[in-house]
C-alpha positions in Angstrom: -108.5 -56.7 283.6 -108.3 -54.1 280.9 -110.2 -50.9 281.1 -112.4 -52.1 278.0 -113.2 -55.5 279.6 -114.7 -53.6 282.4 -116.9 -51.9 280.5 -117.5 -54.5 278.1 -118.9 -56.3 281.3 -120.9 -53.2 282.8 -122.4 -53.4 279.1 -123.2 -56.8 279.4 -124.8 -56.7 283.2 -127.0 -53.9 281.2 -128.2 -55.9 278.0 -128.7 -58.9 280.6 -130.5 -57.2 283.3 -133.3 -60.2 283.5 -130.7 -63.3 283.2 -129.9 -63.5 287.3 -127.2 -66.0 287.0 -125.3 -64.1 284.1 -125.2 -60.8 286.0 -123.9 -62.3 289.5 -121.3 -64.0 287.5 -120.3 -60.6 285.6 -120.6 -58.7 289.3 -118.4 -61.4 290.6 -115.6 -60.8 288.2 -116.1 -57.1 288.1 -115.6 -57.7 292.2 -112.6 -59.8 291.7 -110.8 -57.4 289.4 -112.1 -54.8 292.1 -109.9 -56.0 295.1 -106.9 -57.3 292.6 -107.0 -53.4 291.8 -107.2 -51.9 295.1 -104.4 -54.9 296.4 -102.0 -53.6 293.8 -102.5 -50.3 294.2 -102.1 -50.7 298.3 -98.8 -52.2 297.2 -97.8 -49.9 294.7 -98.3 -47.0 297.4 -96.3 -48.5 299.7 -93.4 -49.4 297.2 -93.5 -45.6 296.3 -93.5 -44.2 299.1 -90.4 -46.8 300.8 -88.8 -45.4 297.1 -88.9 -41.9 298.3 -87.8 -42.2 301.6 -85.1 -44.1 300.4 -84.0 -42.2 297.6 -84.5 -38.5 300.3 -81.8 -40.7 302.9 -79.4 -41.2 299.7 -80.0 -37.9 298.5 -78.6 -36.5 302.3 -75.9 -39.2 302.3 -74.6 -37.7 299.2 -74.9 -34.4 300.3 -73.1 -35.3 303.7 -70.1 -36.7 301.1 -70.4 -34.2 298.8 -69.7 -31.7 301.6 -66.6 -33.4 303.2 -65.3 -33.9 299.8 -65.5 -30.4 299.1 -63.7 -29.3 302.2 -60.6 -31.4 301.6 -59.3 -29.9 298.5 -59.5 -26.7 299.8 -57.5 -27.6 302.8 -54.7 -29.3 300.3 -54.7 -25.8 298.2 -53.8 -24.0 301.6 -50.8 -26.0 302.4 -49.8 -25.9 298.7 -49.9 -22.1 299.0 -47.8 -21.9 302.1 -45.3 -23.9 301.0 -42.9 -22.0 298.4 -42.3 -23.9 295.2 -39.1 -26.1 295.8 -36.5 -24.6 293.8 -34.3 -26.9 291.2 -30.6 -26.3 290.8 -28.7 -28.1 288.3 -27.2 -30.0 291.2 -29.9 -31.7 292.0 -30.2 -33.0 288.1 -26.6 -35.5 288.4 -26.3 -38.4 291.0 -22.9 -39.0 292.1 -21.5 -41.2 289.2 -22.5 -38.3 287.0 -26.0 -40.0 285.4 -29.6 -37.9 285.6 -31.4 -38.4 288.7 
């Protein structure tokens, strides 16, 4: 029920104060609307907070790869470092029948 229709209704319990019947029919759809509200919002607390636990254990996952993905390069860049360049001679350019390698 929208926010208006709400208060339509508390307007019409009101202006209808003496009609018995009319205002525990209006109570009974404000009471309705009531628990739909508080069901949803039960729900919606839940959903949330399953949401942010989930998304805190992805956020540490990623971190957990983030940091082992960081480490591995730097390793690589080591053994790059230690290793002298290879050096090309012009031998190494010709295979035997005389064509480039």
């Amino acid at each position: 029920m929208k926010p208006e229709e709400h208060t339509q209704i508390i307007h019409d319990i009101g202006a209808n104060i003496s009609d018995q019947a009319k205002v525990t029919q209006l109570l009974a759809q404000l009471s309705e609307d009531y628990t739909t509200v508080l069901t949803e919002n039960k729900t919606n607390k839940e959903t949330a907070e399953k949401l942010t636990k989930d998304n805190e254990t992805l956020r540490e996952a990623n971190m957990q790869l983030f940091l082992k993905v960081g480490v591995k390069p730097d390793k690589d860049k080591e053994d790059k470092e230690d290793k002298p360049p290879e050096k090309r001679s012009f031998n190494n350019l010709f295979s035997g029948k005389g064509g480039l390698k």
